[in-house]
C-alpha positions in Angstrom: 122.9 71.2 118.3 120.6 72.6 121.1 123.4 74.2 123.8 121.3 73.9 126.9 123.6 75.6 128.9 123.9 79.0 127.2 125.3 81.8 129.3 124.3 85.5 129.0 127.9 87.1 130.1 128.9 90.5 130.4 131.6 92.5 132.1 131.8 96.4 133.3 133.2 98.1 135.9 131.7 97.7 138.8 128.8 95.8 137.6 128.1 91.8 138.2 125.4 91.4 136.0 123.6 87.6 137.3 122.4 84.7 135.1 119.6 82.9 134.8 119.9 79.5 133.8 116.8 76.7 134.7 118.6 73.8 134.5 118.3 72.9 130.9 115.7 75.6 130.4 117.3 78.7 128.5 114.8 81.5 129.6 114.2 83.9 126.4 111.5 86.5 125.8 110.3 86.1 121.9 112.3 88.1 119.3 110.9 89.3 115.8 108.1 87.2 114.6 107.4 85.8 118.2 107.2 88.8 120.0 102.7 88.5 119.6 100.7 85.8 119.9 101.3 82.8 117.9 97.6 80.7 116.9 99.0 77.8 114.1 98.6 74.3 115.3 102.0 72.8 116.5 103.5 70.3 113.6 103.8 67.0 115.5 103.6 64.3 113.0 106.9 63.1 112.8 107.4 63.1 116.9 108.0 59.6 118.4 106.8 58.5 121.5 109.4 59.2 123.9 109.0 63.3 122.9 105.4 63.0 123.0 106.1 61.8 126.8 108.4 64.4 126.9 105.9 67.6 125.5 103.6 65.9 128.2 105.9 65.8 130.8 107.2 69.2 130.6 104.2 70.6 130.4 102.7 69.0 133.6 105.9 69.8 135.5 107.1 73.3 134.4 103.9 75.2 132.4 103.0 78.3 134.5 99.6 77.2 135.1 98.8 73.8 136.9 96.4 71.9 134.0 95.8 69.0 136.5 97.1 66.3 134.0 97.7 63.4 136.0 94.6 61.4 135.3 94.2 62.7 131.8 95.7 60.1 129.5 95.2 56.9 130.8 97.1 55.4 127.7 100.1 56.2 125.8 99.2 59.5 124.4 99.0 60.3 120.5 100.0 62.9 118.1 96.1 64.7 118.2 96.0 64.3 122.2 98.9 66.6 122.4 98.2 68.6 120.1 94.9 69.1 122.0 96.8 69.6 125.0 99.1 72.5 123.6 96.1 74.5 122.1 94.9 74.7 125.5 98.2 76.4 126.7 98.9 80.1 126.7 99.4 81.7 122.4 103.1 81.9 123.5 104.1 78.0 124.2 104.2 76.1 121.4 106.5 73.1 120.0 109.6 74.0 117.6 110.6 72.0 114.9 114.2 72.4 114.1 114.2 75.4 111.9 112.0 77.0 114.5 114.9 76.7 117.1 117.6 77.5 115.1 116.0 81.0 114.0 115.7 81.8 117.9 119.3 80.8 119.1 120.4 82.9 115.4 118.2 86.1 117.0 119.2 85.6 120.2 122.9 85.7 119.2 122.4 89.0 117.0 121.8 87.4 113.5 119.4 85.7 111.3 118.5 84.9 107.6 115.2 86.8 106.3 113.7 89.7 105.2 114.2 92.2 108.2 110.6 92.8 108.7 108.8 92.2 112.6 105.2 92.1 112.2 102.2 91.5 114.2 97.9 90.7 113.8 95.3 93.2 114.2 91.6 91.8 113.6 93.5 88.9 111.3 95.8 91.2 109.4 99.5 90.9 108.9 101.1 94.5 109.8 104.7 95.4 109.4 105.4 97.4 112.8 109.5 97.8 112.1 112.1 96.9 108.9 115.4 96.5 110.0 118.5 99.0 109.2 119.9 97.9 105.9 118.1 95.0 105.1 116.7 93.6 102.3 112.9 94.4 103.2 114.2 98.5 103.9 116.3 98.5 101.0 113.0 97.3 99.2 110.7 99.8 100.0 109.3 98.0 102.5 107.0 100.4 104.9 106.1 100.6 108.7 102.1 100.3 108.8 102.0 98.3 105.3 99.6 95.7 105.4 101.0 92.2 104.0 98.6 90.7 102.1 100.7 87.4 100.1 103.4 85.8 100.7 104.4 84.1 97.4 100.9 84.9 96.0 99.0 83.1 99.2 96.8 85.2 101.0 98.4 85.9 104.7 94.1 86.8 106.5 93.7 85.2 109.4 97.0 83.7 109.1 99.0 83.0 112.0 102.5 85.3 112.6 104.2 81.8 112.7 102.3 81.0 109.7 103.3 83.8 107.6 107.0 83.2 108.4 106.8 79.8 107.1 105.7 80.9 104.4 109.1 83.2 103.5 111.5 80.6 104.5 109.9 78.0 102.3 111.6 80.3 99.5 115.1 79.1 100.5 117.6 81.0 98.8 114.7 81.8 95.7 113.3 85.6 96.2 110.2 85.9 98.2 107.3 87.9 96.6 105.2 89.8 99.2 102.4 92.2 98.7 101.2 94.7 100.3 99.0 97.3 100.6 99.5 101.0 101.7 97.4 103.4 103.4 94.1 100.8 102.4 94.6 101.9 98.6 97.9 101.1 96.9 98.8 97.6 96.3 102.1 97.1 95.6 104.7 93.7 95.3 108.2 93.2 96.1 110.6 90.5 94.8 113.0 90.2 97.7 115.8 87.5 98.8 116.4 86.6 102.1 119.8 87.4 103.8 121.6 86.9 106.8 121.3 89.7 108.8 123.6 91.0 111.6 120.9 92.5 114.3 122.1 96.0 115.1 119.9 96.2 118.5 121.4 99.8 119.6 122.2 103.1 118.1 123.1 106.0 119.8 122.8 110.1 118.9 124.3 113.0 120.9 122.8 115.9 120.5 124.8 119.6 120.9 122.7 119.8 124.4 124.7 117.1 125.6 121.2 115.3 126.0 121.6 111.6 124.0 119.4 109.6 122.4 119.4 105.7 122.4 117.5 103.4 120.3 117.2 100.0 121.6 115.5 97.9 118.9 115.5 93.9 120.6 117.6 92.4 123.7 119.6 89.8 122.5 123.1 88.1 123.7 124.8 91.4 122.8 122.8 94.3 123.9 124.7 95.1 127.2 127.6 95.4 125.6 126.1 97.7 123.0 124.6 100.1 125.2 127.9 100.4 127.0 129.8 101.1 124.1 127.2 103.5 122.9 127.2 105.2 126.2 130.7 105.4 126.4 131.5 107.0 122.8 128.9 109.5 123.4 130.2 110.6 126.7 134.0 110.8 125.1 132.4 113.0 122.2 130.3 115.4 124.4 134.0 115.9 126.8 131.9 115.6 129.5 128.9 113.2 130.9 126.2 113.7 129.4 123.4 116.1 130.5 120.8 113.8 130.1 119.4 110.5 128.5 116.5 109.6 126.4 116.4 105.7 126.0 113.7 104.7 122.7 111.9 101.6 123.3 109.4 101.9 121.1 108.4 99.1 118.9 110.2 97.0 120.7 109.3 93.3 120.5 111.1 92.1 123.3 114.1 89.5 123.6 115.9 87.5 126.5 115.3 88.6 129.9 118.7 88.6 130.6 119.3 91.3 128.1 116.9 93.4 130.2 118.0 92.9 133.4 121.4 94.0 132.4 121.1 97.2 130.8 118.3 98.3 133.4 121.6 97.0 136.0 123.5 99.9 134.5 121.5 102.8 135.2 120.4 101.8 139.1 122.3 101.9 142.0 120.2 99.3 144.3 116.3 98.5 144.1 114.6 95.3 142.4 114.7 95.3 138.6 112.0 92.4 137.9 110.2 89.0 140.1 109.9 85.9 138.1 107.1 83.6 139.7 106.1 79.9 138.7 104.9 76.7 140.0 108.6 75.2 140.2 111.3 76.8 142.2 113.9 77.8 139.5 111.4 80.0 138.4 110.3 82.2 141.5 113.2 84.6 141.0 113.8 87.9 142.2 116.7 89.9 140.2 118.4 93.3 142.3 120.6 96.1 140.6 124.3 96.0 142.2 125.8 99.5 142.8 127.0 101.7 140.2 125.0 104.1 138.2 126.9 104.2 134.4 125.1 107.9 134.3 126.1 109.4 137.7 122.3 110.6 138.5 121.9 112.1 134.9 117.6 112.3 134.1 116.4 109.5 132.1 113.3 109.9 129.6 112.0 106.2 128.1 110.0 106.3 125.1 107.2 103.7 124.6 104.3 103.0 122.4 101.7 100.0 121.9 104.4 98.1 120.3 107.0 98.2 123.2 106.8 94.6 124.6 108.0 91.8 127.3 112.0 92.8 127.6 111.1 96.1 126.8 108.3 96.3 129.1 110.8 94.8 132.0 113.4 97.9 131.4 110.7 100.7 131.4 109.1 99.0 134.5 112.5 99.1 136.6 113.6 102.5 135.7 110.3 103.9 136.4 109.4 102.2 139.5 112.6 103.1 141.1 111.8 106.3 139.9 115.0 106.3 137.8 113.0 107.4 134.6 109.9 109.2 133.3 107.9 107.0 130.8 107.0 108.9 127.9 104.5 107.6 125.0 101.6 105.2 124.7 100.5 102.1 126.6 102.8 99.4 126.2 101.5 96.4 124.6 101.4 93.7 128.2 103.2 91.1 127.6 103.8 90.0 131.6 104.9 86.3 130.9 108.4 84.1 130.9 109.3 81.4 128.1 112.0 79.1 128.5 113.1 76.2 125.7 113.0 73.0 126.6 115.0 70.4 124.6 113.3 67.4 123.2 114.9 64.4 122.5 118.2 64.9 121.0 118.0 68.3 121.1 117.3 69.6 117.7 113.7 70.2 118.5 111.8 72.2 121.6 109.1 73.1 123.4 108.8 76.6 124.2 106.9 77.1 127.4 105.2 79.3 129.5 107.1 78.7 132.9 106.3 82.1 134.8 105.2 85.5 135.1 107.0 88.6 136.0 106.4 91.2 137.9 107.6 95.2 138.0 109.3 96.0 141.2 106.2 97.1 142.7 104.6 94.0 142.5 102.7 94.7 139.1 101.7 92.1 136.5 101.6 94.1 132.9 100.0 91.0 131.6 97.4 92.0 129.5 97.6 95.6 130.8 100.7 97.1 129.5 102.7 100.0 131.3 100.7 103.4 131.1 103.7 106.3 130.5 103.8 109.2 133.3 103.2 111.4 130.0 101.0 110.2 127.3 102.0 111.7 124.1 100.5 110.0 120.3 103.0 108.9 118.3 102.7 110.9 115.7 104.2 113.9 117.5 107.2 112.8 117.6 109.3 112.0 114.6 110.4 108.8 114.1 113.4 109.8 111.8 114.7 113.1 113.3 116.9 112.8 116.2 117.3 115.9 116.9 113.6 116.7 116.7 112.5 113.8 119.2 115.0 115.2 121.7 113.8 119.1 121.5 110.4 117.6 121.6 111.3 115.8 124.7 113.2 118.0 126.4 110.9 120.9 126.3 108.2 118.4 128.1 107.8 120.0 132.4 108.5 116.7 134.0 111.6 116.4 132.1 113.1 119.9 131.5 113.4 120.6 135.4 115.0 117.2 135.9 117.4 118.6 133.1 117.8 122.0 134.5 118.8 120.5 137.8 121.7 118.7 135.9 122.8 121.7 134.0 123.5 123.4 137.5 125.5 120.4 138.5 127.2 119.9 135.0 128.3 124.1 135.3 129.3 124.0 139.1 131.7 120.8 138.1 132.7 122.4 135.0 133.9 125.9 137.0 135.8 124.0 139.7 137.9 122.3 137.0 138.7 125.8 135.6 139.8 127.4 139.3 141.7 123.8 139.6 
């Protein structure tokens, strides 16, 4: 069931976007309810022997951090020794039963079945940061910034994110109840079903400036594609290329690496996007852009915000660093480190490891730190509905206006040379 050999592959003109494949190890950022730390205690009671050796193994051999474990179990290690072990590791690595995996290969492929809300924890509190287009939690009523207080009528404090989303898929094909409370004073419940749900990770918005807007929400298997296509009906639309381009990342969890590494390959001619390093070699990578810029030059704005994380962090990092883009926002959130998915035993279960730590193009670790923007700019200025208003707002900011001005004079001299043609 586990396909340890999945590709990420993607074709454009002029464009060979690489893979990254470790072996048997599918390298993956973590997708909604995975894109924070995870705290619940792995679930290891039904693991025999040979996976136990296996967790062990693989931890000792691939986990970011050398734990020295030769010399600590002297015996046949049991189910409370390695559970032990993996509370030691980083919040991100953590053992996957087989519903687990399936709901990260479904993400990573551009679907899954649940309510289409990504969370995360603040001081113990369950937060929705984003409900998806269309799905059952937005057609709800479901709000950014609502605080989820029961799942099912069991209190979510101090809860991990994990947690919680056990919680709503124990309701199977039942509705789940969730309630919530909004702005600290109005509780409110919601009977909603789960659904399968078809991730929509890009949308795009031209504005009569011929300056575009494009949302990217997650990276999965499809989001190269996406932007493309995006890209490409918006520069047929606007009968020209487009003056500029304003790429939203905020409250973005994250996603596969490979995701981010190929769209930040389509705006940069040459330069480093992102440096992988580990303690075995598949890991210490270093990934360049191949030559071909999909926007010609055009100035690039990148929004971000506290909730922009790992994948998203990677694409903000390359355009800016090879000074490609302006960042625009808040501090990211710092999420600097690698998971890949190891198979265990026949391959319906996994341990999802720390295996390395990237690094910007200027030799930065965001771990922990997060990506300050070139502008800083609260949230709440901009409006997170109103296209239009996010790109007057960011278009009438200095460091990008005279980056757009500049491409206005080139737009108008290539526009009169057609005309004398």
């Amino acid at each position: 069931m586990l396909n340890t050999t999945l590709t990420f592959r993607a074709i454009y003109p002029a464009k060979f976007f690489t893979q990254l494949c470790f072996i048997t190890l599918v390298t993956l950022f973590c997708l909604v309810f995975q894109s924070f730390p995870s705290i619940a205690k792995p679930s290891l009671e039904t693991l025999h022997r040979q996976q136990l050796n296996e967790i062990l193994f693989n931890i000792h051999t691939y986990y970011v951090d050398d734990l020295k474990l030769q010399n600590s179990f002297v015996s046949q290690p049991n189910n409370d020794q390695v559970e032990a072990l993996l509370e030691q590791l980083d919040p991100y690595s953590k053992y996957l039963n087989e519903n687990e995996l399936d709901a990260i290969f479904s993400n990573t492929n551009g679907r899954y079945t649940g309510l289409g809300i990504e969370v995360k924890m603040n001081n113990g509190r369950v937060y929705i940061v984003n409900t998806l287009s269309n799905s059952p939690a937005e057609q709800a009523g479901l709000q950014i910034n609502d605080e989820v207080v029961a799942i099912n009528h069991q209190p979510v404090m101090n809860k991990s994110i994990d947690e919680v989303a056990t919680l709503i898929r124990e309701s199977g094909l039942d509705a789940v109840n969730v309630s919530i409370m909004r702005k600290e004073s109005t509780a409110l419940s919601f009977s909603i079903k789960r659904q399968q749900i078809t991730l929509e990770s890009v949308h795009g918005y031209l504005s009569d400036s011929g300056v575009a807007l494009l949302s990217i929400n997650t990276f999965n298997n499809h989001t190269l594609h996406d932007v493309a296509r995006e890209l490409a009906k918006m520069q047929v639309n606007n009968s020209f290329p487009l003056s500029g381009l304003i790429i939203d990342l905020r409250d973005n969890p994250g996603g596969t690496l490979q995701g981010a590494i190929e769209v930040a390959d389509l705006f940069l001619d040459s330069g480093i996007i992102v440096s992988t390093k580990g303690r075995f070699n598949e890991a210490n990578q270093r990934y360049t852009a191949h030559s071909g810029d999909i926007l010609e030059g055009a100035p690039i704005a990148v929004l971000i915000n506290e909730n922009s994380a790992s994948a998203a962090e990677i694409l903000a990092a390359a355009l800016r660093d090879n000074q490609r883009a302006t960042l625009i926002g808040e501090t990211s959130f710092g999420k600097g480190s690698v998971q890949s998915l190891i198979p265990l035993g026949n391959g319906n279960t996994a341990l999802k490891l720390t295996t390395a730590r990237y690094y910007t193009p200027l030799g930065q670790s965001i771990d922990g730190k997060g990506i300050t923007p070139d502008v800083s700019i609260n949230q709440t200025i901009l409006s997170e509905i109103n296209q239009d208003v996010i790109i007057k707002n960011i278009q009438e900011l200095a460091l990008f206006s005279s980056l757009l001005d500049r491409q206005d004079k080139k737009q108008l001299t290539a526009k009169q040379f057609a005309i004398m043609q």
